[in-house]
N, C-alpha and C positions, 0 to 999 in steps of 0.2 A: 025340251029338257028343263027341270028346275031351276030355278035361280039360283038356289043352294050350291046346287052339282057344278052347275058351271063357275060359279065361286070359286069353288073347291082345287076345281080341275088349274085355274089361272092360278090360285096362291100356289098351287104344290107344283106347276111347272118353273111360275119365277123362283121358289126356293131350288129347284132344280137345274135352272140357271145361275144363280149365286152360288153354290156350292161350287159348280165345275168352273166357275170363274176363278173362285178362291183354290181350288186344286190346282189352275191352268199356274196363278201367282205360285204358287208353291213351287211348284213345279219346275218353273222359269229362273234362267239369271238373274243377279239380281239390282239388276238396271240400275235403278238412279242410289239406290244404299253404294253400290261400288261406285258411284261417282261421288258420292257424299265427301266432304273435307275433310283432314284429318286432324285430329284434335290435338292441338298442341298447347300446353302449358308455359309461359316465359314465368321468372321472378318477379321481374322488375322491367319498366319498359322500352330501355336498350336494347334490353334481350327480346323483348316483344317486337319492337322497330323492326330487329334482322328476320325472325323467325317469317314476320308478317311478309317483308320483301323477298325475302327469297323461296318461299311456300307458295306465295301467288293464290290463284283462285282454288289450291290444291291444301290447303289450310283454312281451318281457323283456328284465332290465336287469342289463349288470355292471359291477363297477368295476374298473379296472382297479390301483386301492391294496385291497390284500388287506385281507382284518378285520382291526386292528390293525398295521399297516404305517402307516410314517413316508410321508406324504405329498409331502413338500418333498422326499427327495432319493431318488424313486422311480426306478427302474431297470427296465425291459419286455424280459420275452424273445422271442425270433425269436417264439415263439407267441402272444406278448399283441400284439406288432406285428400280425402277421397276422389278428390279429382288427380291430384297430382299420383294415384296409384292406376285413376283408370284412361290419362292419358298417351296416345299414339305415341307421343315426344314431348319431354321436360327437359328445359333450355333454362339454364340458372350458374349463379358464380358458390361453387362451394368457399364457405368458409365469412361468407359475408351476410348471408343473415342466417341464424339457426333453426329458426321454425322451419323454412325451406328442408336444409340441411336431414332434420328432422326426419321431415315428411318421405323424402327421395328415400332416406333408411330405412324407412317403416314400412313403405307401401312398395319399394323396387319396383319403379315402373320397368313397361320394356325396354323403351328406348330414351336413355340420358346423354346429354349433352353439357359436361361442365367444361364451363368456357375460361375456367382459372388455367389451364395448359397454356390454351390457344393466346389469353388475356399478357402471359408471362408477366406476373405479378410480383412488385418488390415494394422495401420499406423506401420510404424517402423519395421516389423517383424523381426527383430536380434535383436530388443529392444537396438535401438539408437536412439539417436534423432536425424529425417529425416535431409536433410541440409535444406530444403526449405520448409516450407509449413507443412502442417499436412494431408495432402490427405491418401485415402487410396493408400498403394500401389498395380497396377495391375500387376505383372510380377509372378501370382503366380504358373505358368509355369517353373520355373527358379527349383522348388522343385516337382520331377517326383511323389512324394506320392500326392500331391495337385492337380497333373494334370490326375492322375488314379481316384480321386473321380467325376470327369467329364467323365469317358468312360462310365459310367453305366448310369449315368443321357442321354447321348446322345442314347445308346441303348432303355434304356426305350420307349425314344422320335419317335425314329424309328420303334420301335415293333406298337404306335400309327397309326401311317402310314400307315403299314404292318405286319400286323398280322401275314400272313403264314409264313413269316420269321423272325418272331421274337427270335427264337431260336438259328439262323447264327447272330444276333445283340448282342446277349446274349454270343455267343459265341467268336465274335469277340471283346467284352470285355473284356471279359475274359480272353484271350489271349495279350491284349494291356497291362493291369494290370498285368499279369505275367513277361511282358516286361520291365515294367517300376518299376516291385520291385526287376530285377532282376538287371537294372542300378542303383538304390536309393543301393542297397549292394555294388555294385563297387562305387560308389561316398563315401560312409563312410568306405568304408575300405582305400581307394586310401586317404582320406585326414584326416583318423583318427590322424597320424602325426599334421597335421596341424591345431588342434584344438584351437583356440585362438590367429591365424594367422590375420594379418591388410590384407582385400583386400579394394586394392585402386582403383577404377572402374571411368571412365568416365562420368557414371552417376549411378543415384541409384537402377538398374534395379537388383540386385543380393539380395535382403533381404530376401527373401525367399528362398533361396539356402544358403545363409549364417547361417539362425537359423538353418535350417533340419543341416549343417553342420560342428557346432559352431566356425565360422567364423568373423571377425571384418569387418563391410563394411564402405568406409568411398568410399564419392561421390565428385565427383568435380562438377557434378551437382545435381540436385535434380532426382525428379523421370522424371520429361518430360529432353529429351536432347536437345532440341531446346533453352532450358535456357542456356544463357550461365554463368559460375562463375564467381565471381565480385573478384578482387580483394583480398578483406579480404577472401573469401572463400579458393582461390588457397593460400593464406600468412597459411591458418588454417593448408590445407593440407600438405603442407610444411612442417610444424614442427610436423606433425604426422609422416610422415614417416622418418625424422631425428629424433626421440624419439622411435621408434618402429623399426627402423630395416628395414623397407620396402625396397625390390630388385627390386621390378617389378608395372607395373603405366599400370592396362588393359584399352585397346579400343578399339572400337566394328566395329564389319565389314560395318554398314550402315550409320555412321557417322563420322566424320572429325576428323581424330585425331591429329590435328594442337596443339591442347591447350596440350593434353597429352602431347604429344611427347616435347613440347617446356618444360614443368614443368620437362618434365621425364630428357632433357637435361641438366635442369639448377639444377637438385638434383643429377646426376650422375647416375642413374640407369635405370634400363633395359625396355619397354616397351615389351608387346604382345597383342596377340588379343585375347579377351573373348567376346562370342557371347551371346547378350540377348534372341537369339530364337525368337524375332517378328517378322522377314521377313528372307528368304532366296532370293541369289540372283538369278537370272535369269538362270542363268547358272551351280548353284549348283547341284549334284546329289545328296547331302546328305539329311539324313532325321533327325527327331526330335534326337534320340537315337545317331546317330554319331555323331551331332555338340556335344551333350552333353559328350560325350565320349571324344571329341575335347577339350573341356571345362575342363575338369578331366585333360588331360594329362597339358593345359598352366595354370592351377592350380597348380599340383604337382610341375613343376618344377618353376614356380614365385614367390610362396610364400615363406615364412621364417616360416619353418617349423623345427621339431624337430629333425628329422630324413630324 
């Protein structure tokens, strides 16, 4: 037989092999796509935290506030919009950043999760009068019992999706809540002491951490930290912590703490760093439960406590 023929004969059987391979694929369930994660969208990385814990290996999850990105005056491009239309589940606080807000109107994902219900959001929550404004506050992440009423609404959300596994969503609830009432008992035992203690914060991101902890929160800014304190605000702060005792002037790991540190310098006391929890940085390996634990430790030792 020719070399040729016999050529011939071998390419036109392997294409004839590939083809009914590529039919048999067609043809078939479709195996590992149906076990593929399901693509879930968070805001901010609270909302990323829960999504990711209680999704399990049955998600993947992004945020759409970068590592280290300012969360409050977040900005979405054509591309992060277009995610937020094409994914599975969008987990976000309406009302707290707008591009977000935005984005969920414009593109109606299928499945949304705002976690401002579950969050039960109010102005003031240490019942002080805010420094600025009357807004709600959104930081109600800052109180782990407020942020365990979000694992189950997001489970729910998930079981919609994914039915067969709705009992691992149920279960990885379960288990986040377990986690998170078992840090909410170390945060009231750790500052049982310091009940009616001034926390002097950078901005007003701790009122919800402060009522769960009965705590004094006084801001040098309002709840956004892009605001800066005028004057008469920082003269206010002043004589709060000269009347109260105050030792320690917190600020926060994503924002500038020029103004602290100068007020902390001209009152004589101490500064540290307390985390709002809206972004980690790039390079952090900690998660929600250790910054919080972080949190607890430059608590215990900042305040002017009893013991």
């Amino acid at each position: 037989m020719p070399r040729t023929t016999r050529t011939t004969r071998t390419l036109t059987s392997a294409l004839a092999l590939g083809l009914a391979g590529a039919a048999l694929t067609a043809c078939s369930p479709a195996g590992d796509d149906a076990d593929a994660p399901h693509d879930v969208v968070a805001a901010f990385y609270p909302l990323q935290f829960v999504a990711e814990r209680v999704g399990g290996e049955h998600v993947a999850v992004t945020s759409l506030t970068p590592p280290g990105g300012e969360s409050h005056d977040l900005e979405l491009s054509p591309a992060s919009v277009a995610r937020v239309g094409d994914a599975d589940v969008v987990v976000y606080l309406s009302g707290f950043q707008a591009a977000t807000d935005e984005a969920v109107a414009s593109t109606s994902p299928a499945h949304v999760v705002d976690t401002a219900e579950a969050a039960a959001l109010e102005v003031a929550p240490d019942g002080v009068e805010p420094g600025t404004g009357d807004s709600l506050d959104p930081h109600f992440w800052l109180d782990p019992t407020r942020l365990a009423d979000v694992a189950h609404q997001v489970a729910d959300t998930l079981a919609e999706v994914d039915p067969e596994h709705a009992g691992d969503f149920a279960a990885g609830a379960d288990a986040l809540v377990a986690d998170l009432d078992a840090l909410d008992a170390e945060l009231e035992a750790g500052l049982a002491a310091c009940r009616g203690a001034t926390l002097v914060a950078s901005h007003e991101a701790f009122g919800y951490l402060a009522q769960r902890y009965g705590l004094h929160q006084v801001g040098l800014s309002g709840i956004d930290p892009e605001v800066e304190p005028s004057p008469a605000r920082l003269r206010d702060v002043a004589a709060t912590v000269e009347a109260e005792g105050v030792r320690t002037l917190f600020f926060e790991t994503l924002t500038s703490p020029k103004v602290t540190q100068t007020l902390a310098d001209d009152l004589g006391v101490a500064t540290a760093v307390l985390d709002p929890l809206e972004g980690l940085a790039e390079d952090d390996e900690r998660d929600y439960l250790d910054v919080m634990r972080d949190n607890l430790a430059a608590l215990t030792d900042g305040l002017t406590c009893s013991a």
